[in-house]
C-alpha positions as semicolon CSV with decimal commas, in nm:
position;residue;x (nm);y (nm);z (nm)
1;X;5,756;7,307;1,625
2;X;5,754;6,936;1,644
3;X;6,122;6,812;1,480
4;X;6,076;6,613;1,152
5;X;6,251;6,249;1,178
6;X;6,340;6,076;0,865
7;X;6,236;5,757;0,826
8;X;6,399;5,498;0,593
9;X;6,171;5,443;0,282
10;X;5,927;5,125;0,345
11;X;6,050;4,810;0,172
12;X;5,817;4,659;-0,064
13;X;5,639;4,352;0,067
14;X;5,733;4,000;-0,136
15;X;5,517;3,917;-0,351
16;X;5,608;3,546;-0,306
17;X;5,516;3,539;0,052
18;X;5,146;3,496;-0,009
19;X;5,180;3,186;-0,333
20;X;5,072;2,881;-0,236
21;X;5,327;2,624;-0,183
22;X;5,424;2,360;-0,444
23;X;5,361;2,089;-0,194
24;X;5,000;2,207;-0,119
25;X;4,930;2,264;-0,473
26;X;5,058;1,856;-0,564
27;X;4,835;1,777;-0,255
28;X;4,535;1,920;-0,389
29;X;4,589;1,779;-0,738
30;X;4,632;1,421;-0,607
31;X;4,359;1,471;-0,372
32;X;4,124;1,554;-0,644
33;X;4,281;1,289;-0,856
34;X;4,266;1,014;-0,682
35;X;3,890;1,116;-0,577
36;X;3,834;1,106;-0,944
37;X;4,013;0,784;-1,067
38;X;3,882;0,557;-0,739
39;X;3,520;0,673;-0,804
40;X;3,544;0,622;-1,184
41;X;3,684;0,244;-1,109
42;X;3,401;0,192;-0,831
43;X;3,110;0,308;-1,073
44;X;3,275;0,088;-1,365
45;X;3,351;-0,201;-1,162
46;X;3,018;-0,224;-1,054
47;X;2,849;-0,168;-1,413
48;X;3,085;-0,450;-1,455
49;X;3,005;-0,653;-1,185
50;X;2,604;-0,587;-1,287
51;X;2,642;-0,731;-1,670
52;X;2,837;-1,047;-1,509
53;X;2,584;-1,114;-1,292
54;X;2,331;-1,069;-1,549
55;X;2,168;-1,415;-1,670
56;X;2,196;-1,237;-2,091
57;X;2,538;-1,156;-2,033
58;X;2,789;-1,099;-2,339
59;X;3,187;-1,158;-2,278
60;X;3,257;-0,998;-2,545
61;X;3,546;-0,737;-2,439
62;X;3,566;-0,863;-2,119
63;X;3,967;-0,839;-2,107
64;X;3,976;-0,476;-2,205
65;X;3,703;-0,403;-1,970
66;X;3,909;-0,553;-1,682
67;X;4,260;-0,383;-1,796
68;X;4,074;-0,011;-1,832
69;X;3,872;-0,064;-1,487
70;X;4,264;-0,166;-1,294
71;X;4,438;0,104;-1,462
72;X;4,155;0,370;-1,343
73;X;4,179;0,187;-0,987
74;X;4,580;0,181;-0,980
75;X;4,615;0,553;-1,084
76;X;4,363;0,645;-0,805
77;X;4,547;0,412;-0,540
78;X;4,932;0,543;-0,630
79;X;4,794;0,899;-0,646
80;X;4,647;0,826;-0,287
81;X;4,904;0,703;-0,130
82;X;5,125;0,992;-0,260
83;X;4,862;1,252;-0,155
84;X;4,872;1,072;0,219
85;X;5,215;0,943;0,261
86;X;5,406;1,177;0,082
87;X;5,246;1,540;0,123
88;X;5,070;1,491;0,423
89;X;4,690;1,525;0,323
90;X;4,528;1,489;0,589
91;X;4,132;1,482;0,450
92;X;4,209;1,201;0,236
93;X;4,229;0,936;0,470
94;X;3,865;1,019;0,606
95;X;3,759;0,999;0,266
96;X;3,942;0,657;0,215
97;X;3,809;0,547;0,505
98;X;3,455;0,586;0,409
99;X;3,567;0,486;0,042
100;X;3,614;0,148;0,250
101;X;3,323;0,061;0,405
102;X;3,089;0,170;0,124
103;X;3,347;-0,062;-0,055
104;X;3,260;-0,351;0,214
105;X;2,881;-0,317;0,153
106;X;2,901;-0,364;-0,179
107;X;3,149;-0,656;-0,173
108;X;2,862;-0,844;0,130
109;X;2,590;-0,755;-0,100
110;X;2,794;-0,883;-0,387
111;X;2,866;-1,226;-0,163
112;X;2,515;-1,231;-0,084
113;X;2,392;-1,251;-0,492
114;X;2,690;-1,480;-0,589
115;X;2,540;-1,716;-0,294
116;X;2,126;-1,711;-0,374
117;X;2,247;-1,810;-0,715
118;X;2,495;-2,070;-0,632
119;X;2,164;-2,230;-0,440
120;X;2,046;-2,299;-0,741
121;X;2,373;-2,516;-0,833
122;X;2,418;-2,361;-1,166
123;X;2,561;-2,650;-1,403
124;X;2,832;-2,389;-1,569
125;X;3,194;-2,387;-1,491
126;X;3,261;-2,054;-1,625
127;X;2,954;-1,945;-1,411
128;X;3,152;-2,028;-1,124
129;X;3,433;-1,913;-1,208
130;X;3,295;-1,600;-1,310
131;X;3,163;-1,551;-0,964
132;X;3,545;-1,634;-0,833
133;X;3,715;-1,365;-1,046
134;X;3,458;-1,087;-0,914
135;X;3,491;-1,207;-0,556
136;X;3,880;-1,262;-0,567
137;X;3,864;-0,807;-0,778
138;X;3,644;-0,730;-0,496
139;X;3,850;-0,826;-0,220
140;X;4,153;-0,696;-0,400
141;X;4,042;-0,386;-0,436
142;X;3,902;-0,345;-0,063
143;X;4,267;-0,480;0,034
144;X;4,422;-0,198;-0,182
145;X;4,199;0,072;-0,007
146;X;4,285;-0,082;0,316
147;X;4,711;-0,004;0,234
148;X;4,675;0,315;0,178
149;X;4,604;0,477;0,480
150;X;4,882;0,399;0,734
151;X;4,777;0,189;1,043
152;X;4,413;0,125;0,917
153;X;4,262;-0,185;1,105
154;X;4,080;-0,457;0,905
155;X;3,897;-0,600;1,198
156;X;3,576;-0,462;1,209
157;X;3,512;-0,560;0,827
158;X;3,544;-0,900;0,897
159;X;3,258;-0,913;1,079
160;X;3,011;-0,888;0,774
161;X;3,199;-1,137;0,606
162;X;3,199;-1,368;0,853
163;X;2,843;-1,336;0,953
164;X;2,791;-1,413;0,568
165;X;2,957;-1,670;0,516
166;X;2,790;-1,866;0,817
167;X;2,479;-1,793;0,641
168;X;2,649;-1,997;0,342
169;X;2,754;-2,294;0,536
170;X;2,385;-2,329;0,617
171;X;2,209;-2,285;0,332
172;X;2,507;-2,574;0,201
173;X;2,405;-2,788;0,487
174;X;1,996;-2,686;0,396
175;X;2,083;-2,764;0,019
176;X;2,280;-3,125;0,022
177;X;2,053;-3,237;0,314
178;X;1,683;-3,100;0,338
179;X;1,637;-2,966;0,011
180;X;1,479;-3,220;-0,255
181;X;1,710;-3,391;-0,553
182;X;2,002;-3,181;-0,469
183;X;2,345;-3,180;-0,758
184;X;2,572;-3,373;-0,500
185;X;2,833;-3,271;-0,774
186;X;2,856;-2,913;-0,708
187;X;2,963;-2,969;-0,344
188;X;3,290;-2,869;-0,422
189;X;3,230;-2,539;-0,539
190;X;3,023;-2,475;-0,235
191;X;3,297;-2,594;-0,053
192;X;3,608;-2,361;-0,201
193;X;3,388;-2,059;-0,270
194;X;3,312;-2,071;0,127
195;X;3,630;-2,147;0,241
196;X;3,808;-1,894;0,070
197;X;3,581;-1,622;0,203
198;X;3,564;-1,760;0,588
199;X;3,983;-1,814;0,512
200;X;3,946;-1,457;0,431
201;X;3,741;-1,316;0,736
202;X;3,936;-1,523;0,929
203;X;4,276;-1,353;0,852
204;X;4,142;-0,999;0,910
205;X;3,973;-1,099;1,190
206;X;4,270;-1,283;1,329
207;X;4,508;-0,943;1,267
208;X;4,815;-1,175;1,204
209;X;4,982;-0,931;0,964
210;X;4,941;-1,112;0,642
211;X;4,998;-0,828;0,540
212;X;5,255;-0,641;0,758
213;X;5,534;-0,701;0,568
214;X;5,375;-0,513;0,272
215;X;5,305;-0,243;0,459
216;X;5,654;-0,170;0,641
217;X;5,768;-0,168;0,304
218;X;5,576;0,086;0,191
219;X;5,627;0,265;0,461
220;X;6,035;0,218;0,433
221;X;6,026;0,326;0,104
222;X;5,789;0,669;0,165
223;X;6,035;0,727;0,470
224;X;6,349;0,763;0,283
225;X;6,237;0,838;-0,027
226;X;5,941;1,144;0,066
227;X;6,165;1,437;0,127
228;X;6,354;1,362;-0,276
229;X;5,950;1,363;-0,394
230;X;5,860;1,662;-0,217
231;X;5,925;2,031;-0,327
232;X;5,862;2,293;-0,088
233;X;5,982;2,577;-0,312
């Protein structure tokens, strides 16, 4: 006969043991909201961005247009950086990345428009400054996207915009020299809307840290302030 042994009763398992962590949980739903709010702002902005362009185009709401499209684009970008900085996701800042240079195509091809119709030296202020404002969002915006993921380099975007605005400077020098019965009077909008893009290029290209000391303080903040933010229970 083989002798029986007792053996203690088995403990039941933890339930808890297999629930998904608060942490991954908050970086799923900030993952999924920022996703959200960014692509709403992008498709906005550029429905925006379309009707301004547009030769039949109606200011008419303009202001709340602009306040609805920022707050869409500054609940994506703080719900991005939280998602990155703060609980670690690390698909986000592929996405973001490719969020960027589908952002940088749209701002050359919007630099590109805003420059075949300043060839025709519009006599409108507000046309030009129209074209300023979307410029000055569109930049803005591809600035923002460029702060949220830690270390990104700005570099290679300057590139387009450089090559660009080169192609402006000639068709300025084609326009006020070549070109018949030229408006000698809109030189100087030529003039600052292509040296605040090539002043632009120039800085990312350059890689002075303009803005490093933004950045270190976001990232002096997120360093002492992460571990109060994040749960882990």
């Amino acid at each position: 006969m083989h002798s029986s042994r007792n053996h203690p009763p088995t403990r039941p398992r933890n339930g808890n043991n297999h629930r998904v962590s608060q942490r991954a949980l908050f970086s799923l739903a900030m993952f999924v909201g920022s996703l959200m709010a960014l692509g709403v702002s992008m498709l906005a902005g550029a429905k925006m961005v379309s009707d301004l362009l547009g030769e039949n185009f109606n200011s008419e709401g303009i202001e709340t247009k602009i306040i609805v499209i920022g707050l869409a684009y500054a609940v994506g970008w703080i719900t991005a950086v939280l998602a990155t900085r703060v609980y670690g996701n690390l698909i986000l800042p592929v996405l973001i990345n490719w969020f960027t240079w589908f952002f940088l195509v749209a701002v050359c091809y919007l630099y590109l428009e805003i420059v075949q119709r300043m060839y025709t030296q519009p006599d409108e202020l507000t046309r030009f400054i129209k074209y300023l404002f979307v410029m000055a969002g569109g930049l803005g915006a591809l600035i923002g996207l460029h702060l949220i993921v830690e270390g990104h380099d700005m570099r290679p975007f300057s590139i387009p915009l450089l090559i660009i605005s080169f192609i402006h400077l000639v068709l300025i020098v084609y326009r006020y020299v070549f070109a018949p019965e030229p408006k000698f009077e809109f030189l100087w909008k030529d003039l600052v809307f292509f040296f605040l893009m090539a002043t632009v290029a120039l800085l990312m290209l350059a890689h002075i840290g303009v803005l490093a000391p933004l950045r270190d303080q976001m990232t002096s903040f997120f360093d002492r302030y992460s571990n109060p933010i994040r749960s882990d229970h």
